[in-house]
N, C-alpha and C positions, 0 to 999 in steps of 0.2 A: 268666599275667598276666590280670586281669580284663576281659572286654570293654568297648574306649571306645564310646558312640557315634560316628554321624560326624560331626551337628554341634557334637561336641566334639573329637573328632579333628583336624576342619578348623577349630578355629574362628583367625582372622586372628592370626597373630603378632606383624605387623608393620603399618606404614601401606600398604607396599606392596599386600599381600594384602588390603586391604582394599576389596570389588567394591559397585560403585554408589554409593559416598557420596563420591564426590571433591570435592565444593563443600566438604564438611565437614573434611575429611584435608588441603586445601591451606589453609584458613582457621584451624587448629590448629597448623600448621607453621610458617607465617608468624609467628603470635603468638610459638611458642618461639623461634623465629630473636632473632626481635626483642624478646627477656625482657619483651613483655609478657604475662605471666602472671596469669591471674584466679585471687579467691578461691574463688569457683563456678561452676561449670558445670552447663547444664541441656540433656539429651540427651531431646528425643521426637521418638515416630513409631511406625511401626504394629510391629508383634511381629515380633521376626526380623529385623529389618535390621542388626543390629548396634551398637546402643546397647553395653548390655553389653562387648562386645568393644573398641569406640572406649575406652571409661572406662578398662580395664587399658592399653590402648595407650597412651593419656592420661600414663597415674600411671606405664608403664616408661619415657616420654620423659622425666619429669619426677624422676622418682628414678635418670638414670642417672648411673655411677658419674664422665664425663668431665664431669657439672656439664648443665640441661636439653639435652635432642640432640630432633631431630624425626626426626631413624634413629638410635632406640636399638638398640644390638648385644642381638638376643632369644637369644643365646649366655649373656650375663654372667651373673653370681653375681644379679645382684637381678632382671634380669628374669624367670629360671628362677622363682626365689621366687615371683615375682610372679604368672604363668601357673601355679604349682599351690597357689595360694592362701594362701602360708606364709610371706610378707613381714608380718613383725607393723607396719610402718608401713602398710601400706596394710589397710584396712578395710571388707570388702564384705559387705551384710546388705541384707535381702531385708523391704523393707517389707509384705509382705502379711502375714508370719508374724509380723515382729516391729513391730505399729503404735503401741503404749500410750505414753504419756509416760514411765512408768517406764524401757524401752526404752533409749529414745532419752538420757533421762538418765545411763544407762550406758552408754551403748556409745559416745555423742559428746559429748556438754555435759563428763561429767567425763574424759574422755581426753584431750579440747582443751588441758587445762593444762598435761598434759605435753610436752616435747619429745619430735621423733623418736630411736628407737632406734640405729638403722644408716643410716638415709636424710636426704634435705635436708627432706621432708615430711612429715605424715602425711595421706595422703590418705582420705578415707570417701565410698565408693562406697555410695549408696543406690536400691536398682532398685528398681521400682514404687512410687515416692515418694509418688506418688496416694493410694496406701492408707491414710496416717496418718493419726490421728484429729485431728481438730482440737487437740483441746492436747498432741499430740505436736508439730504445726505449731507452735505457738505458743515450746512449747520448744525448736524448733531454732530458731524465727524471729531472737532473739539473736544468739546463735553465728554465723547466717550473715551478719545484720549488720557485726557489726566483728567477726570473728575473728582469733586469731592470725597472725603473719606465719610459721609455718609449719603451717597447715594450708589445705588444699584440698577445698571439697565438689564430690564429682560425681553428678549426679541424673538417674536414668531414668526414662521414664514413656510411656507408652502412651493415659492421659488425659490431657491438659494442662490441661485445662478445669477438673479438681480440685483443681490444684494451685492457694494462695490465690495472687491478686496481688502480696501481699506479698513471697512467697518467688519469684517469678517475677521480678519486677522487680531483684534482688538478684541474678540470677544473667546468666550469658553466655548467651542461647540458643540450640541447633544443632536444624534439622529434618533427620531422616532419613526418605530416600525408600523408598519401594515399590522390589524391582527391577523391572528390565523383563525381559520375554520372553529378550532375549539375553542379559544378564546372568545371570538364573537358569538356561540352557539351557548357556552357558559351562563355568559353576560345577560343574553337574552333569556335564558331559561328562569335563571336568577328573579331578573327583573320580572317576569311571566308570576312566578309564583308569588313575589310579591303582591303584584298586583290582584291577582286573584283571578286571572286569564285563563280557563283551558285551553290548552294548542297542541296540535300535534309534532311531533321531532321533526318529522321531515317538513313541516311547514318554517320552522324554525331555521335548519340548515337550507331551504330556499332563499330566506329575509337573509341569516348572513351570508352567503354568495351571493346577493344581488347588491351588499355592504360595501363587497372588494375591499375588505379589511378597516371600514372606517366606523369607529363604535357610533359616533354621532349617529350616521347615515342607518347600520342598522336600528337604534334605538327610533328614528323618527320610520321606516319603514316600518317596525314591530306597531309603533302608535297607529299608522294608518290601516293596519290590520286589524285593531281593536277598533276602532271607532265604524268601519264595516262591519264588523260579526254580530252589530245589536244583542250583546250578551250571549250570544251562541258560544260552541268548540270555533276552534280557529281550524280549516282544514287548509289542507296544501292544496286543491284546485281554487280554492276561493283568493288565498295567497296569489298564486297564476293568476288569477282573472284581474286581481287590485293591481300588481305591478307588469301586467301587460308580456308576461312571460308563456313560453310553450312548455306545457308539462314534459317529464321526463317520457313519459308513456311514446306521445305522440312525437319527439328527438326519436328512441329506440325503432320507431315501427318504419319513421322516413329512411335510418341510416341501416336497418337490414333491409329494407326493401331497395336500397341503392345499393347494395353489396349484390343483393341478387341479380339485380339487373331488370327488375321487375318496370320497366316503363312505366305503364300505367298503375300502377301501384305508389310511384313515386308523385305522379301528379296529382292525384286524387289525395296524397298524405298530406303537400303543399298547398293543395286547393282549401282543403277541410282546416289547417291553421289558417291559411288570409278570411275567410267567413266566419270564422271565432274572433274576427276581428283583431288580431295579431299583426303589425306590423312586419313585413321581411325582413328587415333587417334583425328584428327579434329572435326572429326564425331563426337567421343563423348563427345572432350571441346566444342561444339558445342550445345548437348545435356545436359550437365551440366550445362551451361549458360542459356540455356531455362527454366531449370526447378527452376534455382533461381530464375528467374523473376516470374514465376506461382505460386512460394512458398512469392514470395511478395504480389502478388497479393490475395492469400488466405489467407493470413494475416492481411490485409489492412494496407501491406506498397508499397504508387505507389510513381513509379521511374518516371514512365512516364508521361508528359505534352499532350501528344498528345493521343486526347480521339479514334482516330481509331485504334492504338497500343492497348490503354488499352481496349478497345471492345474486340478487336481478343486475348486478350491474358486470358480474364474472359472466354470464347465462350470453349477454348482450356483445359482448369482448369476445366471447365464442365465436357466434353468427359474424360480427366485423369482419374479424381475427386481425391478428396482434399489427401484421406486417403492413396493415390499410391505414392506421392510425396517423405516422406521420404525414402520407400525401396527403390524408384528408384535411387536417388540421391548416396545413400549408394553401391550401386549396382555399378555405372557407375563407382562411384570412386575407386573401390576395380577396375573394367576393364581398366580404367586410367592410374594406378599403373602396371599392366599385361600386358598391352599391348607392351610396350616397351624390353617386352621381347621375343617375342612370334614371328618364324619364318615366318609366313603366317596369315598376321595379319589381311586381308581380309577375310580370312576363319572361322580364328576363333575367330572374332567380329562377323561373323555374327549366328554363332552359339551361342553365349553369348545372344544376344539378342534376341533369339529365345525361349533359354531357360530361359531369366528374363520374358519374354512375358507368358509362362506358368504359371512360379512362383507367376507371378500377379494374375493372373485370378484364381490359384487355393487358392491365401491368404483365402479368406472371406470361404472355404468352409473346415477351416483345424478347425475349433472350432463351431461346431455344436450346438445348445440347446440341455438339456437334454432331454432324451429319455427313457419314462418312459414304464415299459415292465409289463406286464398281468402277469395275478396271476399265471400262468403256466409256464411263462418261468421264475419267481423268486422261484417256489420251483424246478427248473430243478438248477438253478445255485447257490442256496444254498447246493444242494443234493452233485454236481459235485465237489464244493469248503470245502466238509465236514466241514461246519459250522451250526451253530444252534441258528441263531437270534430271536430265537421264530417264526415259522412260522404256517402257520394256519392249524389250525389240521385236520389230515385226518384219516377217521374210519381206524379202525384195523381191519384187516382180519384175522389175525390167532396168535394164541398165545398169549393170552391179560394177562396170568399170571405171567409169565418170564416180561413181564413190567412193572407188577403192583409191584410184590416182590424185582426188582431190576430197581429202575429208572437208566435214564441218567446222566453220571459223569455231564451235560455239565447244565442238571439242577437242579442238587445240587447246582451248583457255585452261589454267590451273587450277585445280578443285580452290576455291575461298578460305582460307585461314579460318580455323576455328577461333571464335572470341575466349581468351586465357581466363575461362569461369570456374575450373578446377583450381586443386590445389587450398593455399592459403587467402589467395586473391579470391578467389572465389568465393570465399569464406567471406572475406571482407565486403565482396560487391553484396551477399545475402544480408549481412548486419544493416548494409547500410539501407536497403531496398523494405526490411522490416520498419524502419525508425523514418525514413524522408523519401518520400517517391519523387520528389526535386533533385536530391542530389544521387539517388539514384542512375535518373534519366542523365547525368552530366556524365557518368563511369561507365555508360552502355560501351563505350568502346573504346576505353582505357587501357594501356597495357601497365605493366608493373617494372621496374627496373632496382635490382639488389646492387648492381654493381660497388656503390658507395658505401661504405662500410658502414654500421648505426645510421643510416638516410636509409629510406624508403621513397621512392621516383613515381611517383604516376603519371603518367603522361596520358594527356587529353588529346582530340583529335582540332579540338575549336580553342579556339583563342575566347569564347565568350563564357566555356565551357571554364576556363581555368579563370577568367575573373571572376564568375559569380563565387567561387570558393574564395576567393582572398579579398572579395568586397566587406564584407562581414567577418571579425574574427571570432565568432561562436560559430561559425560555418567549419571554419580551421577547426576549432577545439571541438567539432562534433565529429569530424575524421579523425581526427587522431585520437579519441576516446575508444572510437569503432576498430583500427587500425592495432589498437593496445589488447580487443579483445580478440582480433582475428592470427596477430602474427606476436602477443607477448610484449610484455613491457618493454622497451629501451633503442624502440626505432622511431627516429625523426622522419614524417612526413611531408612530403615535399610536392606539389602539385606541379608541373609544368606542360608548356604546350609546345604539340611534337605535330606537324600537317602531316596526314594519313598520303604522302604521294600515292600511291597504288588508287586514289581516289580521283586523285586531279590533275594526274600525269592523264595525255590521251592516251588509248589503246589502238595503236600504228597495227595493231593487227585484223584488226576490224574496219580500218578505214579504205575505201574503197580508192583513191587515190593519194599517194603522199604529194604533200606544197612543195613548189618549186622553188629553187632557195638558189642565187648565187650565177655561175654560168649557165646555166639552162635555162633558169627564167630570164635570163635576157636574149638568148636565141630562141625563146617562144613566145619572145615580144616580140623580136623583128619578124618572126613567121607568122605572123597573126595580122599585123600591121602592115605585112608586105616594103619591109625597110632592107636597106644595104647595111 
């Protein structure tokens, strides 16, 4: 007997068996329960979840022999058919190979006219429907329109986004998910002891994270595991070694030795993965996939069932610590993206992480507390800064007349108007400064005005200030919501714009000469000019 693969081996016979798509398997069953049954159906989502599989399930519910069942018997004479692809009602072709209008003109446009053979339908299963050329699209666009009342289209796809509007709109559509972790580790285990595999858990949750959610992909990584171990246990370095991954050990030892700041520690960790023959960039999907897990684990979401994993992986989240997690992440993946470009990518990863291993250690020391300086060095850098905040006065040594007869322009001026932050208003600048530091920064210098009886006034200082609030009227309705909790239900809110003169009038008190305006400038035109 020819060898099957296993994810053909395993693939779902039934609804039952069918792992991770239950929103889709209960929403499919309901419909045949209830003979509402559509013309078409559109199945996407990422590779391996099961599209494919759903469609045959689909077409053995629908063609069994007691009339539609949502638990077709995958025993009977048509499902058998149907699972080795020999039901001449059902019709499955593989759009990448076959895309032309010609195609499609055969194999569906003119088949339509006929009734089924042996079954209640004929159903045409088309995977990777993305792929048809445009006036293949075109020629089935009909057909899927008003089709016959026994035929059923069912459509897979992997891009949605190619598939036109028109033909989407026409059909029912189901998204299929990603698995998760336990679902793919289930699956796998399942299958493992089927088969008669030893393997270890953690070699298993390797194979499904290196799956990213697709059963196919892990069932044919699990295969390639088996066909390496020559009847041995299946371990998780041998796992690492077949899919070209860095153990978790040797992620932990590079990312506390980058926290430390251990230079040479760092490159000797980077050195020792490229000589295991590890690709870089491995290296660092390698080190992105560790630091999710540590970013679950600091959140208290665990993946893991097996409390020695989740030990060593809290132990590691320690040495990081919590606050490293994001830059790193952010970091690897901008080197992720680079690296693919980059002629000596051994060199210059390891430079990369040399200098994030800096960048870490020096984060915490780039935002200082303030630093409060002796009454010597504030009138040094009042002095230096020619300002005059009032500073504390210092005896006069010479010349006490010329200061007493002609003060400082700087204090004649009038103390600055405190900004109106008390009160109610100030209440309302707080609400707003919690919820939008946008519209915040537009009220920094707002006053308030009660005058108008049930109106509330705020007057802005900029004209740019008052249209951004009435560009948007959820801008409006998110003041006045703040406004309702600061000063009480029943006042209408009212933005306007008031120019701050005290800003843009000049200061004739500070000006070292005033403009000649009128009969004087014209007697110091002719005195200048030497005119009659």
């Amino acid at each position: 007997m020819a060898y099957v693969s296993l994810y053909r081996k395993y693939r779902s016979q039934s609804f039952d068996q069918l792992i991770g798509q239950d929103h889709v398997i209960k929403t499919l069953r309901s419909a045949i329960e209830k003979g509402k049954i559509a013309h078409a159906y559109l199945f996407t989502g990422p590779r391996g979840t099961g599209k494919t599989s759903t469609a045959r399930l689909l077409a053995k519910a629908l063609q069994c022999e007691d009339g539609p069942s949502a638990n077709p018997d995958p025993e009977s004479e048509i499902c058998q058919l149907i699972a080795k692809g020999g039901c001449p009602d059902v019709l499955e072709f593989d759009a990448a190979s076959e895309s032309g209008v010609n195609e499609i003109r055969e194999i569906i446009v003119e088949q339509t006219q006929y009734l089924p053979m042996m079954c209640r339908y004929k159903v045409f299963i088309i995977d990777e429907v993305h792929d048809l050329s445009t006036k293949a699209f075109d020629a089935l666009l009909k057909t899927i329109e008003e089709p016959p009342a026994h035929v059923i289209f069912i459509l897979a796809t992997t891009e949605i986004h190619k598939v036109p509007p028109t033909i989407r709109s026409r059909c029912q559509r189901y998204e299929f998910h990603r698995g998760s972790m336990q679902d793919l580790t289930a699956c796998l285990t399942k299958v493992a002891e089927q088969e008669g595999i030893d393997i270890e858990p953690s070699a298993l949750a390797a194979i499904s994270r290196m799956a990213d959610g697709g059963f196919r992909d892990a069932l044919s990584l699990l295969e390639q595991a088996i066909l390496t171990a020559d009847d041995a246990k299946i371990t998780l370095a041998q796992v690492y070694d077949q899919l070209g991954l860095v153990s978790s050990d040797a992620v932990d030892e590079l990312l506390t030795s980058m926290r430390a700041e251990d230079i040479p520690a760092v490159v000797k960790a980077v050195d020792a993965v490229i000589r295991r023959g590890r690709d870089p960039r491995a290296l660092v999907e390698s080190m992105l996939y560790r630091l999710s897990e540590l970013t679950h684990t600091a959140y208290g979401i665990e993946l893991s069932t097996d409390p020695s994993l989740e030990a060593s992986t809290h132990e590691v989240l320690t040495r990081v610590g919590r606050d490293q997690l994001s830059q790193l992440r952010a970091e690897l993946v901008r080197i992720h993206q680079a690296i693919r470009d980059v002629t000596i990518p051994r060199v210059w990863l390891e430079a990369e992480l040399v200098k994030l291993s800096l960048m870490m250690n020096e984060a915490p020391k780039a935002a200082p507390g303030p630093r409060i300086a002796a009454p010597q060095e504030t009138r040094a850098v009042v002095k230096d800064s020619h300002q005059a905040p009032k500073p504390a006065p210092e005896p006069q040594q010479a010349k006490p007349e010329p200061q007493q007869a002609k003060p400082e322009p700087q204090q004649a001026k009038p103390e600055p108007k405190p900004a109106p932050a008390a009160g109610k208003f100030g209440t309302l600048k707080n609400l707003v400064a919690t919820s939008s530091k946008a519209a915040a920064s537009r009220l920094m210098d707002a006053t308030e005005d009660l005058s108008d009886e049930g109106k509330l006034r705020i007057h802005v200082t900029r004209q740019i200030d008052h249209d951004w609030f009435y560009d948007n009227p959820k801008k409006m309705a998110f003041l006045q919501e703040k406004v309702n909790e600061a000063y009480g239900p029943g006042l209408e809110v009212i933005v306007s714009f008031r120019r701050d003169e005290s800003k843009t009038a000049p200061d004739e008190s500070n000006s070292v000469e005033l403009p000649l305006q009128g009969k004087p400038l014209e007697v110091e035109v002719k005195k200048v000019f030497q005119l009659d």
